[in-house]
C-alpha positions in Angstrom: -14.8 -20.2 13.6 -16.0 -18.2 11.2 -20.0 -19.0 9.3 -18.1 -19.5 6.0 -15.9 -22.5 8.1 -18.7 -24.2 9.5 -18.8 -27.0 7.6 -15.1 -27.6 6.6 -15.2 -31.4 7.4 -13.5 -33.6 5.3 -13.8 -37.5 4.5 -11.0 -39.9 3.1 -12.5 -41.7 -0.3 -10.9 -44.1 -2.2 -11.6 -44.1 -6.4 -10.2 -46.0 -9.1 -7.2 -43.7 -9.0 -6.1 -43.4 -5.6 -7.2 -42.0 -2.0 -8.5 -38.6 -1.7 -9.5 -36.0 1.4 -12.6 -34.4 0.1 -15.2 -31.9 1.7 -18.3 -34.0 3.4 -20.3 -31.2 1.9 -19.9 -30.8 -2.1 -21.1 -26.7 -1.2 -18.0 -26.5 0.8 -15.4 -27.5 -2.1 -12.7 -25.3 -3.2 -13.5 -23.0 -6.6 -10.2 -24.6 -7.0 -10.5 -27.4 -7.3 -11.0 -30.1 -10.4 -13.3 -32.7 -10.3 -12.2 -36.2 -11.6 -12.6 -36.8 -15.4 -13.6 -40.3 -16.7 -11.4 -42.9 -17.7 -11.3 -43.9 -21.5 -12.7 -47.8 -21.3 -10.0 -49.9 -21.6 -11.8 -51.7 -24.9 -11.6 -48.6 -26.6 -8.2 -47.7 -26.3 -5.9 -51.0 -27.9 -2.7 -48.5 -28.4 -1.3 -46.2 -26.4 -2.9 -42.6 -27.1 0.4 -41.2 -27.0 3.0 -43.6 -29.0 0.7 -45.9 -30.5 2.3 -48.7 -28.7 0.3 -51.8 -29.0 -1.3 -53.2 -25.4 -0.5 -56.7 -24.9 0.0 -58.9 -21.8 3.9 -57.4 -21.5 2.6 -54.1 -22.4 0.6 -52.8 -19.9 -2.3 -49.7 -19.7 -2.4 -46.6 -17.4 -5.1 -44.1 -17.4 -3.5 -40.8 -16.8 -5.3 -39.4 -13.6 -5.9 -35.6 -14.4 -7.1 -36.5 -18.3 -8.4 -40.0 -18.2 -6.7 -41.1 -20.9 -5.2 -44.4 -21.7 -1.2 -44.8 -21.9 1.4 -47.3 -21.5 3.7 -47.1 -19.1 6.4 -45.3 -20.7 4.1 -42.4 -21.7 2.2 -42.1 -18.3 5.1 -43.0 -15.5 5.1 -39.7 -13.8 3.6 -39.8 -10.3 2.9 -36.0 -9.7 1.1 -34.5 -6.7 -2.7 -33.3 -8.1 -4.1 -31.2 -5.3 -6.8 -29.4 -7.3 -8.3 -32.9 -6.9 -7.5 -33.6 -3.6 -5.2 -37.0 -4.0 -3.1 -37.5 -0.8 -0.3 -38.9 -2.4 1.3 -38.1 -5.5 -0.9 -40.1 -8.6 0.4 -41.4 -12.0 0.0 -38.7 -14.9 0.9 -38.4 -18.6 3.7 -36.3 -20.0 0.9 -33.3 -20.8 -0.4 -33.3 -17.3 2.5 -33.6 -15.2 3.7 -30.4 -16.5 0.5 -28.7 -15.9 0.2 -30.3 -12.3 4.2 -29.1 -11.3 3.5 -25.4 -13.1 0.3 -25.5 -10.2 2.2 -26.5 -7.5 3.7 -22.9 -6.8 0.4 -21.9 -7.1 -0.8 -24.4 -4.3 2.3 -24.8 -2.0 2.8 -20.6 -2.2 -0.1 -18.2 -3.5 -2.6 -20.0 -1.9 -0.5 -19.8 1.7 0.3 -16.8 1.6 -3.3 -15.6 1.0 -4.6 -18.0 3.6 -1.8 -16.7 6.0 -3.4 -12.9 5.7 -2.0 -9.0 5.8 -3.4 -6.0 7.3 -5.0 -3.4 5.0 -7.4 -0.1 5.3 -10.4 -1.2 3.5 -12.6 1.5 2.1 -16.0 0.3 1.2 -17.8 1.7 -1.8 -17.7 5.5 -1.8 -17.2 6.1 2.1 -14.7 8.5 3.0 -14.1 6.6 5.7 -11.4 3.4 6.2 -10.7 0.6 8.5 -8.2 -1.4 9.3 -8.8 -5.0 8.9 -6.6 -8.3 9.0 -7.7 -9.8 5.1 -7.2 -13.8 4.5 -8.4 -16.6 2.6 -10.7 -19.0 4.3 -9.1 -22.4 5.1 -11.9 -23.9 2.7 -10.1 -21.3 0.0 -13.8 -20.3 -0.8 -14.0 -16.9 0.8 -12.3 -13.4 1.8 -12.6 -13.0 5.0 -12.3 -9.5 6.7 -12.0 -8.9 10.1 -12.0 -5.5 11.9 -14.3 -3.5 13.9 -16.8 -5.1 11.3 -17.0 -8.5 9.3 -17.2 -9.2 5.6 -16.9 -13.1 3.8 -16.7 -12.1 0.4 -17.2 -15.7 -1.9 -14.6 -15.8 -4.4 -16.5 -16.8 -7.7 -18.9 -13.8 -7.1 -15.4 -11.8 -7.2 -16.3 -10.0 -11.1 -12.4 -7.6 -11.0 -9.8 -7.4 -9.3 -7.7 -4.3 -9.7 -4.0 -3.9 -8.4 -2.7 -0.7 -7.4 1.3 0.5 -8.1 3.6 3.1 -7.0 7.2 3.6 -8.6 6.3 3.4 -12.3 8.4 5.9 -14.5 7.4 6.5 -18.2 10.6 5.0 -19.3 9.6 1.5 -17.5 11.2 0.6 -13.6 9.8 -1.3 -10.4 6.6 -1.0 -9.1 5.1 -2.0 -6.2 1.7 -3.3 -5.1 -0.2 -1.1 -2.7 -3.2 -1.5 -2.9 -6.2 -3.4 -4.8 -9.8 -2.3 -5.9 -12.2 -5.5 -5.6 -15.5 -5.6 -7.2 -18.2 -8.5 -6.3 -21.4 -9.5 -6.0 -23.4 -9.7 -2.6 -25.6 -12.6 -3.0 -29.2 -11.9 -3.7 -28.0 -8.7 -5.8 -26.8 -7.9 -9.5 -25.3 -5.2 -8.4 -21.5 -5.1 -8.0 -20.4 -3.8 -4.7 -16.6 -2.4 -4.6 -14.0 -2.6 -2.1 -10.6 -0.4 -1.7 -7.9 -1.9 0.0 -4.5 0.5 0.9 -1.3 -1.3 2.6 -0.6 0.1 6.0 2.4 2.2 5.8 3.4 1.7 9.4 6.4 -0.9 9.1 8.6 -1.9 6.5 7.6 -5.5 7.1 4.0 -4.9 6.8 4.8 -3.4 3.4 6.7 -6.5 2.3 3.6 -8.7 3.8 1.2 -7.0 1.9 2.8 -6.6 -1.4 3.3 -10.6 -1.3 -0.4 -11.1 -0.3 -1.7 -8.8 -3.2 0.7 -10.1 -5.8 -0.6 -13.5 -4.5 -4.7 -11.9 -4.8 -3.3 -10.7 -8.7 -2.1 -14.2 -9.7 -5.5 -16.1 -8.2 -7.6 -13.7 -10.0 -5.6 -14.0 -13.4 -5.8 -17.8 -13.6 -6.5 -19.2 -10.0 -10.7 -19.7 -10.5 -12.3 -22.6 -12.3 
């Protein structure tokens, strides 16, 4: 077990809107990840905040789970699975945020695997001339890069500053491209300096190729949108 996966326990907690499998340690939570928002009282939302519907005793009110808003049933029916707030089961969710939750879900169920799984890269650090071959992955606790080769590096995501994604095949006239590699710049804690990183896809099989391009595309869609 790696330093950064030390302290990966998790607890089961039960809130107002549902059960959840959290980190013991709040230091050990996914960058991720969202934390609950408050719910709108119930005696300041009469009407629904969607339709204006009217609550009455027949009429019922639902806070959404990702917003906190108040809804009645037919605005806020959806039961949608929220992982960037660690629900276990899927939890009720207005119109809004159930389309936000499913548009993350490729994010979670894929990218996020698929990183976590690893690829094999020569990693050049700073301005050495020389490389090394390392296996690269996501920490189970999705909060660090974790290298592993001759040497050891746990790079902590939000001190990641760029993240630049190398291409071969591009023509002037447009065509495919392929990922083969990635600049990285990040902070080492305790410095304001930005350290920098080159990683270059192995070229030895055709499979590793097809690994690494998927784990870098996966890297390029984290860094675009991925961090909170």
């Amino acid at each position: 077990m790696s330093g950064c996966e030390a302290r990966d326990a998790k607890k089961l907690v039960r809130s107002p809107s549902g059960l959840r499998m959290v980190p013991e340690h709040r230091s050990a939570r996914s960058p991720f990840g969202l934390d609950e928002p408050p719910w709108v009282p119930d005696k300041e939302c009469p009407r629904c905040m969607q339709c204006d519907t009217k609550f009455d005793f027949i009429t019922r009110k639902h806070h959404c789970r990702r917003c906190g808003k108040c809804f009645c049933d037919k605005c806020c029916s959806k039961k949608v699975p929220l992982p960037r707030m660690c629900f276990v089961d899927p939890v009720r969710q207005c119109a809004e945020c159930a389309l936000i939750s499913q548009k993350e879900t490729e994010f979670y169920d894929k990218q996020l695997k698929v990183l976590m799984n690893g690829a094999t890269f020569f990693v050049t650090l700073g301005t050495s001339d020389k490389s090394e071959l390392m296996v690269c992955r996501l920490s189970n606790n999705q909060r660090y890069l974790v290298l592993d080769g001759d040497d050891h590096y746990e790079i902590e995501i939000t001190q990641i500053s760029t993240v630049q994604i190398l291409t071969e095949g591009f023509t002037p006239g447009g065509g495919n491209t392929r990922a083969i590699g990635m600049i990285l710049q990040y902070k080492v804690p305790g410095s304001e300096e930005l350290t920098q990183m080159k990683f270059t896809a192995s070229q030895d099989f055709s499979c590793n190729k097809k690994l690494s391009a998927s784990w870098l595309a996966a890297m390029h869609k984290v860094s675009k949108g991925g961090k909170t």
